[in-house]
C-alpha positions in Angstrom: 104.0 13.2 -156.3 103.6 10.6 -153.7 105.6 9.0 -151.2 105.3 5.4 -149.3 105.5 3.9 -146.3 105.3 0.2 -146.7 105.6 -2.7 -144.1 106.7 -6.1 -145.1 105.0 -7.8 -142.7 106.0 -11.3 -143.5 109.7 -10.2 -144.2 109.8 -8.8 -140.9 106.6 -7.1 -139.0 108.6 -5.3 -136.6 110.2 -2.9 -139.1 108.1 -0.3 -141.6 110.1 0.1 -144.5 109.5 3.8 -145.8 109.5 4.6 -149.4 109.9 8.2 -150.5 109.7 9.1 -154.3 110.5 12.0 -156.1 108.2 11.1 -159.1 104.4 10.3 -158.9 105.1 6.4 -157.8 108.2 7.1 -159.2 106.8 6.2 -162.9 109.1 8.8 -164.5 112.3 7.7 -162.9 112.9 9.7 -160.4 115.1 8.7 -158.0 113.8 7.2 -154.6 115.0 7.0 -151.2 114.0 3.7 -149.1 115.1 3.1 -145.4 113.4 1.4 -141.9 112.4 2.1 -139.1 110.6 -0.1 -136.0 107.0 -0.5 -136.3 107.0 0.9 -132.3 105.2 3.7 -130.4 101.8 4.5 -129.8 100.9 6.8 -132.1 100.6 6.1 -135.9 101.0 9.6 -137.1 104.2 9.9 -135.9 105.6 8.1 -138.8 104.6 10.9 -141.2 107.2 13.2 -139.7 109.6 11.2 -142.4 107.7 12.4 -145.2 108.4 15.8 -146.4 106.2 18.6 -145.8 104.1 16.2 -143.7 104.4 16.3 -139.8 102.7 15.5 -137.0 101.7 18.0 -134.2 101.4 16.8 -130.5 97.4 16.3 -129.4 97.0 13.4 -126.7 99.1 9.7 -126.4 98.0 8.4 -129.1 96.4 11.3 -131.1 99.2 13.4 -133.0 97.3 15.7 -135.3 98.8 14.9 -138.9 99.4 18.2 -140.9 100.6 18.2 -144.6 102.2 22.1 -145.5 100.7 23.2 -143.0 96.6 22.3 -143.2 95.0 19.7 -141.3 91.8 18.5 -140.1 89.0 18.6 -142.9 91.6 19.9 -144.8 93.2 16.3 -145.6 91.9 13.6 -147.0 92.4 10.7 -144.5 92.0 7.3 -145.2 91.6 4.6 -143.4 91.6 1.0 -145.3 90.2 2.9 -147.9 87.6 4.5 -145.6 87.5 8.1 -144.8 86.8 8.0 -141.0 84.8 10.3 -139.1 86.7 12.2 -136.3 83.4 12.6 -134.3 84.7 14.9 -131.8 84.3 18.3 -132.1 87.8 19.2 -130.8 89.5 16.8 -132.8 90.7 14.5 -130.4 90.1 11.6 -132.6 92.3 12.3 -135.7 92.1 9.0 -138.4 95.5 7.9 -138.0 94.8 7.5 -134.0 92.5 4.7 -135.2 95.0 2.1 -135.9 98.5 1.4 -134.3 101.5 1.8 -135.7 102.3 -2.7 -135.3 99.1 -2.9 -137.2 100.1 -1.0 -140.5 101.1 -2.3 -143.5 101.4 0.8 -146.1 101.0 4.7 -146.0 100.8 6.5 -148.8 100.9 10.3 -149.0 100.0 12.8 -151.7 101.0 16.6 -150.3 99.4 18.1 -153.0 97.5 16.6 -156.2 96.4 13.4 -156.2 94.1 11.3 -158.3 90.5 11.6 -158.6 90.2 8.0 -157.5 91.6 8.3 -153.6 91.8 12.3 -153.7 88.0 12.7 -152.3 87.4 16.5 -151.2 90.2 17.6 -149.8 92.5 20.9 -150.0 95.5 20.4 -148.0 96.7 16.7 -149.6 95.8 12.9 -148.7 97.0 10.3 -146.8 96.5 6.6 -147.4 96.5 3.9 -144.4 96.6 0.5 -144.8 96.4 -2.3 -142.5 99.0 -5.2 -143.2 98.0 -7.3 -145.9 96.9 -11.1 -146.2 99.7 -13.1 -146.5 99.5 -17.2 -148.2 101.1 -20.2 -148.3 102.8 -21.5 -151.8 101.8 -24.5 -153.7 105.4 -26.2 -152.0 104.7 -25.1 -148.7 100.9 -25.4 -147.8 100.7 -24.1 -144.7 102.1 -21.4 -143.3 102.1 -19.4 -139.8 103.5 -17.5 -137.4 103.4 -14.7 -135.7 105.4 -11.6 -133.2 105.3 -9.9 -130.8 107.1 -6.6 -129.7 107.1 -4.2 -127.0 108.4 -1.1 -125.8 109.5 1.4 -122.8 109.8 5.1 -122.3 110.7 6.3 -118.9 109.1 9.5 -119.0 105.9 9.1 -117.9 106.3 5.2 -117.6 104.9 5.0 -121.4 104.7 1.2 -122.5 103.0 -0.7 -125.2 102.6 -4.2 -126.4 102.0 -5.9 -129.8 101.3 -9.5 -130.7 100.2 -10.7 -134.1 99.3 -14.5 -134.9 98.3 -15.4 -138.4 98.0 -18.4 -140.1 97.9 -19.7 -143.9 97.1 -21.8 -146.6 97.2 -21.5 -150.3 93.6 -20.1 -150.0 92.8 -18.9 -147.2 94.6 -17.0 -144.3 93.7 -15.9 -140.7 95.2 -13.1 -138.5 94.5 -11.7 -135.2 96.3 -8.6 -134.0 96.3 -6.7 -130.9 98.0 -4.0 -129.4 98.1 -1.5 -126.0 99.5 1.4 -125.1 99.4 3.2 -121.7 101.4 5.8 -120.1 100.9 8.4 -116.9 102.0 12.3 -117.2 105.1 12.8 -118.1 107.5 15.1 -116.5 109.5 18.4 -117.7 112.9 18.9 -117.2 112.4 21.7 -113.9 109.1 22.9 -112.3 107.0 25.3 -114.9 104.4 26.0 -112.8 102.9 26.2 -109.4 102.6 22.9 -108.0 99.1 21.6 -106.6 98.3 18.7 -103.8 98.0 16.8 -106.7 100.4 17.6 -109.1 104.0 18.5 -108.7 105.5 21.8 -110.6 107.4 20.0 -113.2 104.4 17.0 -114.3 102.2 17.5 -116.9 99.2 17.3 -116.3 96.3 15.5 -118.2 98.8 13.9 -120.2 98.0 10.3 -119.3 96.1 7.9 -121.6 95.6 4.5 -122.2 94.6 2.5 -125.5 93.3 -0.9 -126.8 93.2 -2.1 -130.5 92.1 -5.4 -131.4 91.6 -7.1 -135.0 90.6 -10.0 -136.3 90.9 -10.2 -140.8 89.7 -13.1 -142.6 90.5 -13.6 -145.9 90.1 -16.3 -149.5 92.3 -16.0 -152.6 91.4 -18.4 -155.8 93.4 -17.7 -158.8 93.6 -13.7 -159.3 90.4 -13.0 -157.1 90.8 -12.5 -153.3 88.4 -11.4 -150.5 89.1 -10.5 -147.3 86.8 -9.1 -144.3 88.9 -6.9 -141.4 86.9 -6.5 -138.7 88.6 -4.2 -135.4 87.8 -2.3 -132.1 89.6 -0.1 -130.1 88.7 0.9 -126.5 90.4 4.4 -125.3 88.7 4.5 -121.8 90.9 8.1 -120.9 93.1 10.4 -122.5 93.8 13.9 -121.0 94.7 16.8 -123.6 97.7 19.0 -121.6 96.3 22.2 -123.6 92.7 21.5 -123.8 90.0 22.7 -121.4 88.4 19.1 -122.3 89.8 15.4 -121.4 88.8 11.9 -123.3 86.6 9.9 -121.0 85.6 7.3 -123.3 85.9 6.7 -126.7 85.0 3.3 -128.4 84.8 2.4 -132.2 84.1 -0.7 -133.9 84.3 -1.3 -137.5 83.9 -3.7 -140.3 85.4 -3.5 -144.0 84.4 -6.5 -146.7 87.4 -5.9 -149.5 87.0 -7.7 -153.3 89.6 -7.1 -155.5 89.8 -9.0 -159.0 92.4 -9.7 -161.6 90.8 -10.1 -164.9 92.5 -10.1 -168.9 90.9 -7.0 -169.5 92.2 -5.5 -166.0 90.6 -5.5 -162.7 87.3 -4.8 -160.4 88.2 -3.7 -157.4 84.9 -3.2 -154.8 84.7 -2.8 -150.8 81.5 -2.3 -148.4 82.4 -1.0 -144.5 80.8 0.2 -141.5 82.1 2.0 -138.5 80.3 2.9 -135.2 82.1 5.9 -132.7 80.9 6.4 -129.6 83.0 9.4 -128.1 83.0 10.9 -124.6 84.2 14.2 -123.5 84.4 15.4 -119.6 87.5 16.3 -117.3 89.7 13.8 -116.0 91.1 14.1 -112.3 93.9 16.8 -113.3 91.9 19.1 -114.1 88.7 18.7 -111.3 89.0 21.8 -109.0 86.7 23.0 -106.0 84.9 25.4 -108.3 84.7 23.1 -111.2 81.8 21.1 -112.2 81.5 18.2 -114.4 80.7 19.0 -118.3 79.6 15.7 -120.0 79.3 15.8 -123.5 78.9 12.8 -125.6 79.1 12.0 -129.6 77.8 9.0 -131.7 78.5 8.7 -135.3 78.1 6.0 -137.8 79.0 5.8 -140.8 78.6 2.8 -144.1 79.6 3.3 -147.6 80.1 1.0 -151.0 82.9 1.7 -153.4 83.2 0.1 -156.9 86.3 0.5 -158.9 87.1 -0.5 -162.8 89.9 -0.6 -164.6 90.7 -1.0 -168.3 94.2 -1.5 -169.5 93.7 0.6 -172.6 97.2 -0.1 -174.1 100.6 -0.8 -172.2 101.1 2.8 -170.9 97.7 3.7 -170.3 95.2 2.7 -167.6 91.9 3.9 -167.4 89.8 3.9 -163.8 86.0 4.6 -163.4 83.6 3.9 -160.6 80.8 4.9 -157.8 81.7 5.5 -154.2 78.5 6.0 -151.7 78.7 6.9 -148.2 76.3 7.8 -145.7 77.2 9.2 -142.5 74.6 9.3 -139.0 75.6 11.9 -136.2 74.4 13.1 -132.7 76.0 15.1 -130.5 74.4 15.9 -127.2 74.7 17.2 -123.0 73.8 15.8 -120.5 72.1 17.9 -117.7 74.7 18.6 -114.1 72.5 19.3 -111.2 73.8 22.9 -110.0 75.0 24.2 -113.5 72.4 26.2 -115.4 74.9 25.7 -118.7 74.0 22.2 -118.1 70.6 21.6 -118.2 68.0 21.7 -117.0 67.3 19.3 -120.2 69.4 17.1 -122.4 70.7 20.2 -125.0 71.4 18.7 -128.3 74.3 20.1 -130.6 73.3 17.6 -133.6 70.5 15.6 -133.5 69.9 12.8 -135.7 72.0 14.3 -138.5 72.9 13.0 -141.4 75.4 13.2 -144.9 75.1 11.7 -147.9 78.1 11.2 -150.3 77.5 10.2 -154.2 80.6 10.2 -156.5 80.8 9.0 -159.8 84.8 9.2 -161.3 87.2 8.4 -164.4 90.9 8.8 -163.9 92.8 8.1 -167.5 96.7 7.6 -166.0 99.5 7.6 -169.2 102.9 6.4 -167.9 105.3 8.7 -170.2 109.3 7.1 -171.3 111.8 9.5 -171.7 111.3 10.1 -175.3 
């Protein structure tokens, strides 16, 4: 079974239109359910907690941990523009759905339990498909077409506020789209004091619950009569987020990522192919909340990479039945490593290396036969 979340973006890119269906994409007839809801907030994973069996549980601003009955982490299969991305960090603070804002999505699409061999990867507890918006073009009758929007909002608590703006443009063949987004916000406060209060922080804040977050993309893309490329390339900058129930805080996290998508309409049925690279670069230390007399500094820091090609056929063998094969490589580069703190022996007195210079290798080769069944 899957459900999805799409966006019209053109229709109107301040709404995601969610899809839930009963049948696997609702082939069989099952009934589906379709409502809206804005396209705000600063966390993407949020929007899963309309799915059900999906949810998402509270991490940093902009980090929800997405579960799906109950697993998460390595457990799901999270994609990302058809990328699986790394969470580098070792206490998860990076989930994949953290790497893209909500104003910047165009479709999610979640299996809970079985899903194909072409998206399902390895993965126990389900998968869960993010896209960006798509590429939009002009029509033969109106040859150029743009716009753009731009959305914002406000939550008291904590003076949590974000921003959007989107500016595309169009012709029959080609189209051009910038998007960026922030999101900022300073502990937010309980109802009445839970604690002792601190010179620093009153009873009822919560503390290390601030954060701050920048996204920025830029996706170029071509269509010519059933083929179209496009190339999406994005950053985002999360210079802090604190972690209310972690001993560890977000210092500095940066990734920057480039994905080159092909997809082809052909008689015989289509090629669909896509090459990407990401770069993280993560930081892990204590922000001001939690920085005591007797505390020291703990700097830990993270660098992954990882590239991959994926090559997709398929075959219309007849009117109900569709037949997929293809080759998906990845390779993934990781270090993980402390820096030495004068005056803490668990710190030094040398650079101690968790991971160094590791590396994965990914080789699948997959068929997927899919028969669409009538009634009869």
């Amino acid at each position: 079974m899957a459900s999805g979340l799409e966006c019209a973006q053109a229709a109107n890119p301040l709404l995601v239109q969610i899809n839930v269906a009963s049948g696997a994409q609702n082939s069989l007839g099952g009934q589906s359910k379709t409502f809206s809801q804005p396209a705000s907030g600063a966390d993407s994973a949020n929007l899963l907690r309309f799915v059900t069996g999906a949810q998402s549980v509270a991490s940093g601003g902009v980090s929800a941990l997405p579960y799906l009955n109950g697993l998460w982490g390595s457990s799901l299969n999270v994609q990302v523009d058809g990328v699986r991305v790394p969470n580098v960090c070792p206490n998860e603070m990076i989930p994949p759905t953290s790497t893209i804002p909500p104003s910047q999505i165009g479709k999610i699409e979640v299996y809970p339990t079985v899903a194909p061999v072409t998206v399902a990867g390895n993965s126990l507890g389900g998968t869960i498909l993010v896209s960006s918006a798509p590429p939009i073009f002009a029509s033969a009758t109106n040859p150029f077409l743009y716009g753009g929007s731009l959305s914002a909002f406000y939550h008291s608590n904590g003076d949590i506020h974000g921003e959007n703006l989107s500016l595309y443009a169009a012709t029959p063949h080609f189209f051009i789209q910038y998007a960026g987004s922030l999101s900022q916000g300073d502990n937010y406060q309980a109802a009445k004091g839970f604690k002792a209060a601190t010179p620093s922080i009153p009873a009822k804040t919560v503390g290390s619950s601030a954060f701050r977050s920048e996204n920025q993309a830029l996706t170029l893309a071509g269509r010519w009569d059933q083929q179209e490329l496009s190339l999406r390339v994005s950053h985002q900058r999360i210079p802090y987020e604190g972690y209310p129930n972690v001993r560890m805080d977000l210092t500095g996290n940066e990734e920057t990522s480039f994905n080159l998508h092909y997809h082809g309409g052909f008689q015989w049925g289509y090629l669909d192919a896509r090459l990407y690279n990401t770069l993280v670069q993560h930081e892990m230390n204590f922000l001001g909340d939690k920085i005591t007399p007797t505390s020291m500094a703990m700097p830990m820091y993270t660098q992954g990479v990882k590239s991959g090609l994926r090559i997709e056929v398929g075959q219309d063998l007849s009117a109900q039945d569709l037949l997929r094969s293809g080759i998906d490589f990845s390779r993934y580069h990781l270090d993980d490593w402390w820096t030495p703190v004068p005056g803490n022996r668990m710190m030094g007195p040398e650079i101690f290396w968790n991971i160094r210079d590791g590396r994965e290798y990914h080789y699948d080769l997959f068929t997927d036969w899919t028969r669409h069944w009538d009634r009869q």
